[in-house]
N, C-alpha and C positions, 0 to 999 in steps of 0.2 A: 549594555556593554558588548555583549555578544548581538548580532544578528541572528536569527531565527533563521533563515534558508542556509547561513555560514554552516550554523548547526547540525541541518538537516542533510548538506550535501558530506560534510561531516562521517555520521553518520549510514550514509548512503554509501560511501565512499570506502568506509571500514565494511561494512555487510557484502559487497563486489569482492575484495579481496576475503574476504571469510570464504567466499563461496567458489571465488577461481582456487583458493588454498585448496579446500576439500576436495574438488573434480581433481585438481592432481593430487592429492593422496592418494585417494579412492584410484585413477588410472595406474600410477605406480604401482597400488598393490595387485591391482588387478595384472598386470604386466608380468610381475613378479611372481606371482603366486604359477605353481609350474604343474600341481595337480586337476587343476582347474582346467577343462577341455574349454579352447576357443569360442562357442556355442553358448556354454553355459556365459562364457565371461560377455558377450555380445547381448546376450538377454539381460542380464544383470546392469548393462551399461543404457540399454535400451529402458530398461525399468525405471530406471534413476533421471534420465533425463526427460522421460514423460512425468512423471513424479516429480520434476522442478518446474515443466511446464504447466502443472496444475495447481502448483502452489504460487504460481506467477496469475494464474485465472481468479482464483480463490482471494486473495489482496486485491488485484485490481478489481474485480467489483465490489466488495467491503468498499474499500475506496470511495468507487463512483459513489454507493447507497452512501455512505454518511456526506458527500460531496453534496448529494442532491437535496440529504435533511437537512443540513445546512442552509442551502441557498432556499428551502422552504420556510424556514425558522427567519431566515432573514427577511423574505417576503413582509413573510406575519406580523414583524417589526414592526418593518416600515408602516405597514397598511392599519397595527392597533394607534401609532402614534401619529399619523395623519388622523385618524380617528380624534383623538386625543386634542389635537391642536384645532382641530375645525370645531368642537364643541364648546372648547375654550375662548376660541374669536366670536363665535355664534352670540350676538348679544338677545337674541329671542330666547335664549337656554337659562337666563339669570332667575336668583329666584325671588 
């Protein structure tokens, strides 16, 4: 019924707005907040956005790794059930 990518972009789609939501929270308050010396709020902002930058590192290679067990797993498939069928046609193999 559904597509799997509809899903996915879905998804993807709500998590972007999750996260533009929060950088403007987080900037409002930082803006807002009037005890708070410039410095400190520029560190804080700084901290945050290498802190998103490393949780964008952290997924994207999880990713690749299960990406690549995958396309290993499917190798293995392929190559047990070529196996499989060539012992099956093999009429020297009967008993």
């Amino acid at each position: 019924m559904f597509d799997a990518r509809n899903d996915n972009a879905l998804i993807i789609n709500l998590n972007i707005v999750g996260v533009v939501l929060a950088y403007g929270m987080l900037g409002v308050s930082l803006w807002l907040s009037t005890e708070v010396p410039l410095a400190t709020k520029g560190y804080w902002g700084m901290g945050i956005l290498l802190l998103t930058l490393s949780l964008i590192n952290v997924v994207k290679y999880r990713f690749d790794q299960r990406q690549s067990e995958d396309r290993i797993r499917r190798i293995e498939d392929v190559r047990n059930e070529r196996m499989l069928e060539e012992a099956l046609k093999d009429p020297s193999s009967e008993l």
